[in-house]
DRENDO-1510 file (C-alpha; in Angstrom, 1 decimal, always signed):
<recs>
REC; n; res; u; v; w
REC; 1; UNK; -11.6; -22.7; +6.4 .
REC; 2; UNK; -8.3; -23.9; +4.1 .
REC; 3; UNK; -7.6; -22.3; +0.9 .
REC; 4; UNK; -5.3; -24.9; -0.8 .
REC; 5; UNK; -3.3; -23.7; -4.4 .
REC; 6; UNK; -1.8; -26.1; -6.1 .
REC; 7; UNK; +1.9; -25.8; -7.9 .
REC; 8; UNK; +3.1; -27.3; -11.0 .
REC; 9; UNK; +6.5; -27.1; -12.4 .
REC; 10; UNK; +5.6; -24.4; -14.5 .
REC; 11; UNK; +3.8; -22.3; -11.7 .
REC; 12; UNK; +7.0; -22.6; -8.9 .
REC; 13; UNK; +8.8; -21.4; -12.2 .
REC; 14; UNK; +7.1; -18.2; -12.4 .
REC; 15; UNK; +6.5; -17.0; -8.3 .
REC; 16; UNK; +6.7; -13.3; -8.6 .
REC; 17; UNK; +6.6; -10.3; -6.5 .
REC; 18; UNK; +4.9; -6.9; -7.4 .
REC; 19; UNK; +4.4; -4.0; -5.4 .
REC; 20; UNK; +0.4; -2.4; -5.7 .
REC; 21; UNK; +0.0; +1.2; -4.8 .
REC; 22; UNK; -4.0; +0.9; -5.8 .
REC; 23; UNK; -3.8; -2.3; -3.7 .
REC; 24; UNK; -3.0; +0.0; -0.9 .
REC; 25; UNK; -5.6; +1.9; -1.4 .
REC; 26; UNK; -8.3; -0.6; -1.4 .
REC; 27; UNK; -7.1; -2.4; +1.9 .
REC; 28; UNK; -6.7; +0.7; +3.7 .
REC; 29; UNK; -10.4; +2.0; +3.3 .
REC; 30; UNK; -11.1; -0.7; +5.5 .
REC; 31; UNK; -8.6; +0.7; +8.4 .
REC; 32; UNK; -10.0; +4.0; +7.9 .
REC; 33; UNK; -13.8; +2.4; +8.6 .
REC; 34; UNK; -13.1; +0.2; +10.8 .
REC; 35; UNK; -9.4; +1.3; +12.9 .
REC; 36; UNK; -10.4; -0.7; +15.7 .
REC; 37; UNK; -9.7; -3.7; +14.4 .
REC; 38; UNK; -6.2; -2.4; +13.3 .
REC; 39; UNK; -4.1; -1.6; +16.0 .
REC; 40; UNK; -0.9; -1.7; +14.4 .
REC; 41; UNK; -2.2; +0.6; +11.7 .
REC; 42; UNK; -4.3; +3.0; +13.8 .
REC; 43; UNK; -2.0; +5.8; +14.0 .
REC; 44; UNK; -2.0; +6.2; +10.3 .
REC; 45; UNK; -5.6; +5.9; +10.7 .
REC; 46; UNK; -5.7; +8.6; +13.2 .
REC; 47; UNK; -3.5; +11.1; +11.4 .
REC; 48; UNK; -5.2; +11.1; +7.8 .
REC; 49; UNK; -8.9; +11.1; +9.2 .
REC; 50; UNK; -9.5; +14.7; +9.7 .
REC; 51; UNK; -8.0; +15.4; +5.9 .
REC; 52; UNK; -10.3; +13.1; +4.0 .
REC; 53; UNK; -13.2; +15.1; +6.0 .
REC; 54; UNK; -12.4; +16.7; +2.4 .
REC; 55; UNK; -11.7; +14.4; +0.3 .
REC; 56; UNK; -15.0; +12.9; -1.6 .
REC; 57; UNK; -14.1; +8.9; -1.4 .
REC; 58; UNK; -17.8; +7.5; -0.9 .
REC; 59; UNK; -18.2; +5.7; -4.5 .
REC; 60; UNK; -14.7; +4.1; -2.9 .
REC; 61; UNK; -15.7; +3.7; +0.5 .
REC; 62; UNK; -19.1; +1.9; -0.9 .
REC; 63; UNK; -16.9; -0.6; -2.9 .
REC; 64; UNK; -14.9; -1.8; +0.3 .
REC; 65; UNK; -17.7; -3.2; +2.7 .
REC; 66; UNK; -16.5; -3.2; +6.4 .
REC; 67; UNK; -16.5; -6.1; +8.1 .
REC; 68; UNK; -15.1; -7.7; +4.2 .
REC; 69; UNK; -15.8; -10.7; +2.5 .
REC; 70; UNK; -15.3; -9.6; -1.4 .
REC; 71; UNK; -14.4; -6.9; -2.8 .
REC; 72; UNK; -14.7; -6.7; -6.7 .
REC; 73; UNK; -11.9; -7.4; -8.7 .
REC; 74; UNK; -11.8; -4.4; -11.0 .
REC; 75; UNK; -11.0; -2.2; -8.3 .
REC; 76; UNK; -7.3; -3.4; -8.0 .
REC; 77; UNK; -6.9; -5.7; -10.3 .
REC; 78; UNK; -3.8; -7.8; -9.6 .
REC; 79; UNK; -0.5; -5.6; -11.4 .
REC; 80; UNK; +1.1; -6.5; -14.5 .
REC; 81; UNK; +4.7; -5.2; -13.8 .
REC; 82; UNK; +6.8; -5.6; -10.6 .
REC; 83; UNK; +6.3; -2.0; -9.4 .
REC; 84; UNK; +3.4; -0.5; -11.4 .
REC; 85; UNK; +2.8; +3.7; -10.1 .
REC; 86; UNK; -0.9; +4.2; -9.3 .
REC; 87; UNK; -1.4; +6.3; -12.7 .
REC; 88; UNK; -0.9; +2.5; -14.5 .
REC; 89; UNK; -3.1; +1.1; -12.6 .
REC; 90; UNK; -5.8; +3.2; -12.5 .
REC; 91; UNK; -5.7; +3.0; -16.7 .
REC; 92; UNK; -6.1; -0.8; -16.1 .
REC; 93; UNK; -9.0; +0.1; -13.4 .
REC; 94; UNK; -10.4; +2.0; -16.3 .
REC; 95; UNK; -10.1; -0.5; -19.1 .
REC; 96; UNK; -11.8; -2.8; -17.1 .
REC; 97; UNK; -15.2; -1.8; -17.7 .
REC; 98; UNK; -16.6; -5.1; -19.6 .
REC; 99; UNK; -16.0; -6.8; -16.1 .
REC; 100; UNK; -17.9; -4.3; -13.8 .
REC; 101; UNK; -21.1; -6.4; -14.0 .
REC; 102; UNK; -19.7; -9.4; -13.6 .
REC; 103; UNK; -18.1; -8.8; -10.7 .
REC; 104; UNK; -20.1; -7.0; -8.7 .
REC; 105; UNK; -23.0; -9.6; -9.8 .
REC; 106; UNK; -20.3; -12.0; -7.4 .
REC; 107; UNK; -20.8; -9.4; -4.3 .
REC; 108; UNK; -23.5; -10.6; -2.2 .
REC; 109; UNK; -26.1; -7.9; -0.6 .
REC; 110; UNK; -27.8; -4.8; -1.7 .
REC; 111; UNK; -26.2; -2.1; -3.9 .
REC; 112; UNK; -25.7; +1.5; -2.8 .
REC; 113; UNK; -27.0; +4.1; -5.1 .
REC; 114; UNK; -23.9; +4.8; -6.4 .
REC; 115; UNK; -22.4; +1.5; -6.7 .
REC; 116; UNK; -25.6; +0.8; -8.6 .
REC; 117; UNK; -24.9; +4.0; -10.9 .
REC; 118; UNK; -21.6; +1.8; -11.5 .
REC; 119; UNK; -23.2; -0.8; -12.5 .
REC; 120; UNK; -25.7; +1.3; -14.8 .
REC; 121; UNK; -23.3; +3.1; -16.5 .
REC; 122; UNK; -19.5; +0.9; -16.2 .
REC; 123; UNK; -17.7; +3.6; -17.7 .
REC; 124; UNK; -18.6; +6.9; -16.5 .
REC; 125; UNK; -18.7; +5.4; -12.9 .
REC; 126; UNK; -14.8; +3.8; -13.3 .
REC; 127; UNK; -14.2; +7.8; -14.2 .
REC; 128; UNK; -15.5; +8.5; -10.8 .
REC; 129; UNK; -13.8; +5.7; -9.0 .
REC; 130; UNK; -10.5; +6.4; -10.4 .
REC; 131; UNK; -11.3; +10.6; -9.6 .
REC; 132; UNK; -11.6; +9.3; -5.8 .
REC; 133; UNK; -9.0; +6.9; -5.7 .
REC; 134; UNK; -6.4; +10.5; -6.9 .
REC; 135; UNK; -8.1; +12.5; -4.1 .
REC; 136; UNK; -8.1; +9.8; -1.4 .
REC; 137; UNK; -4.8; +9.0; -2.6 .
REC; 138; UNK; -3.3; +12.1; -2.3 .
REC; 139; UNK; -4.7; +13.1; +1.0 .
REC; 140; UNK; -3.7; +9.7; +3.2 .
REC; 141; UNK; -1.3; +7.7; +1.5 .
REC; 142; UNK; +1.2; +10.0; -0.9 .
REC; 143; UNK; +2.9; +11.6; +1.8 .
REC; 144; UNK; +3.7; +8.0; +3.5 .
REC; 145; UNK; +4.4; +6.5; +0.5 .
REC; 146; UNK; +8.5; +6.4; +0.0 .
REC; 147; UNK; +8.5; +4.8; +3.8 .
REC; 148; UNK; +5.8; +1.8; +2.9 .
REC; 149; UNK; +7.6; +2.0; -0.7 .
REC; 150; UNK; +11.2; +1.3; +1.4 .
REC; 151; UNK; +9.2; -1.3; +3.6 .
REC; 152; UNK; +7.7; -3.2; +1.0 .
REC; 153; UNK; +10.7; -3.4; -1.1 .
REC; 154; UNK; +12.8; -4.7; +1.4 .
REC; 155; UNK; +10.3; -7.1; +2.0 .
REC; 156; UNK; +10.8; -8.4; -1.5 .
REC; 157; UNK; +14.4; -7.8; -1.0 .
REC; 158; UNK; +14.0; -10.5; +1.8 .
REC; 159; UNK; +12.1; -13.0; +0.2 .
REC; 160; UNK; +14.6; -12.8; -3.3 .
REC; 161; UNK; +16.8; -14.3; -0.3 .
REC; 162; UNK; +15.0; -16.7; +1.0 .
REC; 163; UNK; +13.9; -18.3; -2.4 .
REC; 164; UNK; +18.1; -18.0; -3.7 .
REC; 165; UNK; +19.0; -19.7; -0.6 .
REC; 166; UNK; +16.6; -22.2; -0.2 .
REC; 167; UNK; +14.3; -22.6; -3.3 .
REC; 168; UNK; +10.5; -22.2; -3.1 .
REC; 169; UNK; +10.1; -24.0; +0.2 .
REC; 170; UNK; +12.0; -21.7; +2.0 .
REC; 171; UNK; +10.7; -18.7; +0.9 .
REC; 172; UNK; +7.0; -19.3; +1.3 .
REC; 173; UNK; +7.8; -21.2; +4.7 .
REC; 174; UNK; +7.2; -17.6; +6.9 .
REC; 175; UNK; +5.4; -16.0; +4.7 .
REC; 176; UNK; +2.5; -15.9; +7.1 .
REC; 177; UNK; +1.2; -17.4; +10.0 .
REC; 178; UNK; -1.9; -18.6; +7.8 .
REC; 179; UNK; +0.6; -19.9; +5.1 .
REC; 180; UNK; +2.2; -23.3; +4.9 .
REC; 181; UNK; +3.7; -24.9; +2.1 .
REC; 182; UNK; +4.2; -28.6; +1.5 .
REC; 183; UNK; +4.7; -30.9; -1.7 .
REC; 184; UNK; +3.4; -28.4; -3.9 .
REC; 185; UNK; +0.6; -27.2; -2.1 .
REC; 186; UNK; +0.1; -23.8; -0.6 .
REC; 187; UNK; -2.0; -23.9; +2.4 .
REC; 188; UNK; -4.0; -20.7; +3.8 .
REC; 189; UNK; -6.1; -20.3; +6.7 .
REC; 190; UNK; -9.0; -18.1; +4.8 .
REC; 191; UNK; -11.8; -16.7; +6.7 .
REC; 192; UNK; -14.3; -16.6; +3.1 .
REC; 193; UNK; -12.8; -19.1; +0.8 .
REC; 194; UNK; -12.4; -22.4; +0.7 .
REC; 195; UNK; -11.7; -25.8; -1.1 .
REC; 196; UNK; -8.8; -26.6; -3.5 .
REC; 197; UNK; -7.7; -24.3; -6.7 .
REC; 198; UNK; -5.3; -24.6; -9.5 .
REC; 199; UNK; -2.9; -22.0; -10.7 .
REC; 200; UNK; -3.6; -23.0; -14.0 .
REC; 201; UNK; -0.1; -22.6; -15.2 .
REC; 202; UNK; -0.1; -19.1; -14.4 .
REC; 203; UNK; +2.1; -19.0; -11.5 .
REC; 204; UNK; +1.4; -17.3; -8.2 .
REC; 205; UNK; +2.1; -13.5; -7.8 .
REC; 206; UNK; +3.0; -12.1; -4.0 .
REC; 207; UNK; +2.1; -8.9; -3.3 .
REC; 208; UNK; +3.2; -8.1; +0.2 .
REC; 209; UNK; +0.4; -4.9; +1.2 .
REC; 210; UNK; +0.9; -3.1; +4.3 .
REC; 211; UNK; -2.8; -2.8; +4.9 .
REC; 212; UNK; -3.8; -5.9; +4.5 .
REC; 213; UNK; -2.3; -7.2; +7.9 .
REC; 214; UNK; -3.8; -8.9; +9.4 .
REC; 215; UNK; -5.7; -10.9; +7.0 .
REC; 216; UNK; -4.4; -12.7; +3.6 .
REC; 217; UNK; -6.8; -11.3; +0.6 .
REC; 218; UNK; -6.5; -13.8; -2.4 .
REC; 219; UNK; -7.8; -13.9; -6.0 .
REC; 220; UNK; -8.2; -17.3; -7.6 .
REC; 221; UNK; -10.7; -16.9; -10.1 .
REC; 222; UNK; -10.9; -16.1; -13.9 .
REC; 223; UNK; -10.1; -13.7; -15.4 .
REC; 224; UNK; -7.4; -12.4; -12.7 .
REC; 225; UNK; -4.1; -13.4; -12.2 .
REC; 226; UNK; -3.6; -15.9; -9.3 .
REC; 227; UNK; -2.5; -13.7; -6.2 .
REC; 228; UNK; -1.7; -13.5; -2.6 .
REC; 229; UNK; -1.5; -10.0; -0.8 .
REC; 230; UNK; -0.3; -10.5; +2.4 .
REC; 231; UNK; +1.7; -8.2; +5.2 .
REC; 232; UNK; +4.9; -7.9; +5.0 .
REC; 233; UNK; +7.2; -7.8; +8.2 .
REC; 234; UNK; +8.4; -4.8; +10.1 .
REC; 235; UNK; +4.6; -2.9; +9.7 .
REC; 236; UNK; +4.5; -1.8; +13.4 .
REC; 237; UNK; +8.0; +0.1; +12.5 .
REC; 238; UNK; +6.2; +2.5; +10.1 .
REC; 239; UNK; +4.6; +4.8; +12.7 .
REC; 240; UNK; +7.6; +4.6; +15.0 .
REC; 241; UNK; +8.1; +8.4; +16.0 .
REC; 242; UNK; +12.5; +7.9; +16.0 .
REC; 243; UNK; +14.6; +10.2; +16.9 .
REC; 244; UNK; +17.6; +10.3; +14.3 .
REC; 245; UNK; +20.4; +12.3; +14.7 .
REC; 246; UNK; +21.3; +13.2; +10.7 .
REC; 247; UNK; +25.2; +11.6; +9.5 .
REC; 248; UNK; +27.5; +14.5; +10.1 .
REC; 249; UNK; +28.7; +14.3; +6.6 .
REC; 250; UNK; +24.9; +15.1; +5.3 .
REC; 251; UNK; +25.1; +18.1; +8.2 .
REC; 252; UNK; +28.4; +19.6; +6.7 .
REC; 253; UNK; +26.9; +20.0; +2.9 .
REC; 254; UNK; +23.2; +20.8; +3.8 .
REC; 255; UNK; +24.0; +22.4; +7.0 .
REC; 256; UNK; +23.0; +21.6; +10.3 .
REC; 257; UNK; +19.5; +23.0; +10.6 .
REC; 258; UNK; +18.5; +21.5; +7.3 .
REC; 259; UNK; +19.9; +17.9; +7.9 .
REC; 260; UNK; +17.8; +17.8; +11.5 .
REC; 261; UNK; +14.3; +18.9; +9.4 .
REC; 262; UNK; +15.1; +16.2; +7.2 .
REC; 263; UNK; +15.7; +13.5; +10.3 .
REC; 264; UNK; +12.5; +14.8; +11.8 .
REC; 265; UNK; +10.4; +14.1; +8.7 .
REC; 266; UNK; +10.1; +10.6; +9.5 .
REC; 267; UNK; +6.6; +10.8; +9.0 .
REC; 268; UNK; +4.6; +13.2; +6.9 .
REC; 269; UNK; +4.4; +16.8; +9.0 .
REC; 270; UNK; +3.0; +20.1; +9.1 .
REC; 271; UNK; +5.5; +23.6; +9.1 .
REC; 272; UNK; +4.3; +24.2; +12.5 .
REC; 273; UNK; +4.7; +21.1; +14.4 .
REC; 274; UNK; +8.5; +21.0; +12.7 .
REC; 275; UNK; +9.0; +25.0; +13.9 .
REC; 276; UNK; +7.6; +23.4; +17.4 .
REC; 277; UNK; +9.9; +20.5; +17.1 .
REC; 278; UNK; +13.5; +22.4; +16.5 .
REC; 279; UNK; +12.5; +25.5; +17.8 .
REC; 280; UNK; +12.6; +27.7; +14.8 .
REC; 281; UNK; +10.2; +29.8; +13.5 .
REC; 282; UNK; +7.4; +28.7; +11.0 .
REC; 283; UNK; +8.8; +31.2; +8.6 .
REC; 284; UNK; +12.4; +30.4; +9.0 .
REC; 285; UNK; +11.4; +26.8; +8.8 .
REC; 286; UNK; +9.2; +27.2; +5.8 .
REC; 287; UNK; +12.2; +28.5; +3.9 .
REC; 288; UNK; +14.6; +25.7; +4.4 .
REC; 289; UNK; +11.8; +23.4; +3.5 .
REC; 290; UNK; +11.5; +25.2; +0.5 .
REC; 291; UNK; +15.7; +24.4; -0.7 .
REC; 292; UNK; +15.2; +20.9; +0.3 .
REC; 293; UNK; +11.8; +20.8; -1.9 .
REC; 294; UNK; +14.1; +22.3; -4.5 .
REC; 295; UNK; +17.0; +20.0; -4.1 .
REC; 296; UNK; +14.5; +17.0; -4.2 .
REC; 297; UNK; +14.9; +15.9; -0.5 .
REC; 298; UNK; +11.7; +16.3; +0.4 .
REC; 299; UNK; +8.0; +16.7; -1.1 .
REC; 300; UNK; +4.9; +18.5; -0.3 .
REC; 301; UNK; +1.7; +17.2; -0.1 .
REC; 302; UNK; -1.9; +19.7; -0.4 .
REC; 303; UNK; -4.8; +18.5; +0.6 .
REC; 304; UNK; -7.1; +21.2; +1.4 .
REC; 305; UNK; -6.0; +23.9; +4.1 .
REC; 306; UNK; -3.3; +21.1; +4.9 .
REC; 307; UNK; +0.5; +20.5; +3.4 .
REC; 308; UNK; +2.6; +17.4; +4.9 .
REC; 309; UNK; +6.1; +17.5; +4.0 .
REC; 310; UNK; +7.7; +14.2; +3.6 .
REC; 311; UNK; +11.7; +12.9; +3.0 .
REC; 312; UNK; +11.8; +11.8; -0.9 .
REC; 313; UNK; +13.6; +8.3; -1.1 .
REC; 314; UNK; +16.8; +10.2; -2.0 .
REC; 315; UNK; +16.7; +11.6; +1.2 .
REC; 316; UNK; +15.8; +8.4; +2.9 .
REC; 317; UNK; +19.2; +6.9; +1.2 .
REC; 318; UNK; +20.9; +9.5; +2.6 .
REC; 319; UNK; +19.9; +9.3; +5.8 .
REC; 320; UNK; +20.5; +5.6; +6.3 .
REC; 321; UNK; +23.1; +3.8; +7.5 .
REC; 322; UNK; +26.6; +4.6; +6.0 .
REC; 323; UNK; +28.5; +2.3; +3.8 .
REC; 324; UNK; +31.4; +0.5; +5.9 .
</recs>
């Protein structure tokens, strides 16, 4: 099937980009169902499982049908600003309760119980949605989030290039495998929609969603602001265990052992497995952790009897390459 959106003037004129932390959310229940079918995301999939054994997420996990063909639009509506935190969107999640019936009247099938308390009662039940979306939120994607943050900015970063250096065209040219573009028309492979849709002069916003991949999720339909989530490159990358060896000028000021726990939280870990990794300790580790908390460098994550430490995006910036 061919999902075809049509361009004006107007709506090449106002292409966006926006980053969707709530987006996240929604597309990665289905990797948490269902990892199987997401390779390249399985070993996030694998990490967070046994922490949201305590997280209550079933109103959220109802709402996101594995294998998926629709998901209602009021549980990520499409964001209004270019890099919107979750606690934004979740007000607009909330606001949105005059278009609960409506859209899950679009969702084919049966209701659970508690999708059908939703529907019953809008309000009370987007309370409860946006409750689990803070827990579920916390527990698998909070401590990963200044790495897909980096990723998907980058991405944008990318594309910004792309479209200065060669217009519309260009920029939408690799924007997927599924995508092509020609004389105004944006072409997608879709496996649920089809047929030909305007933009109706509101442009197009791109929101490039690591857990998406690898499908295209669109929204073309009234109310909602035309959008295309797609993946953005480089996802693989994101579980890469690296070894980094810290810039000796970070070393000198924090220190040596402190510069290494930050190189080794490349992804979101425990006190003991860094104590097993640079042979300190749990206590001794525990303590620097605590400074670089302090100074910013990292943050800790609760979920349960678990905490994940994870670099803040300071620390990723100083971590990274130096200037030349």
């Amino acid at each position: 099937m061919t999902l075809n959106l049509t361009f004006t003037a107007h709506d090449v004129a106002n292409i966006r980009f926006a980053i969707s932390p709530l987006g996240e959310v929604v597309a990665s229940v289905r990797v948490v169902k269902d990892p199987r079918s997401h390779p390249l995301l399985r070993p996030w999939a694998d990490q967070v499982r046994r922490r949201l054994q305590q997280v209550d997420w079933r109103l959220l996990s109802d709402l996101v049908p594995v294998p998926t063909a629709t998901i209602a639009g009021f549980t990520c509506t499409p964001p209004s600003t270019s890099i919107p935190d979750l606690e934004l969107e979740l007000a607009t999640m909330r606001g949105a309760a005059d278009r609960v019936r409506s859209d899950l009247d679009e969702i084919p099938g049966p209701r659970t119980k508690r999708v059908q308390d939703l529907y019953d009662d809008p309000e009370k039940g987007l309370e409860r949605l946006a409750e689990e979306v803070e827990n579920y939120w916390r527990a698998a994607l909070l401590p990963y989030w200044p790495a897909i943050r980096s990723l998907l900015e980058g991405e944008i970063l990318y594309r910004a290039r792309l479209l200065a250096a060669g217009g519309a065209g260009r920029m939408l040219a690799d924007l997927d495998d599924a995508v092509t573009w020609q004389d105004g028309t944006m072409r997608i492979r879709h496996r649920q929609v089809t047929g030909t849709r305007s933009l109706r002069g509101l442009g197009l916003l791109l929101v490039p969603c690591v857990f998406v991949w690898p499908r295209i999720f669109s929204v073309t339909t009234p109310p909602y602001q035309p959008t295309v989530r797609y993946a953005p490159r480089g996802i693989a990358t994101l579980w890469e265990r690296r070894r980094m060896d810290p810039p000796e000028a970070l070393a000198a000021v924090l220190g040596q052992t402190r510069a290494r726990l930050l190189a080794e939280l490349d992804q979101p870990t425990s006190t003991r497995d860094l104590a097993q990794r640079v042979g300190l300790s749990q206590p001794g580790v525990n303590q620097h952790l605590t400074a670089l908390h302090r100074a910013g460098l990292c943050s800790a994550h609760r979920t349960g009897r678990y905490v994940l430490y994870a670099r803040t995006a300071v620390a990723e910036a100083l971590l990274g390459d130096p200037p030349a």
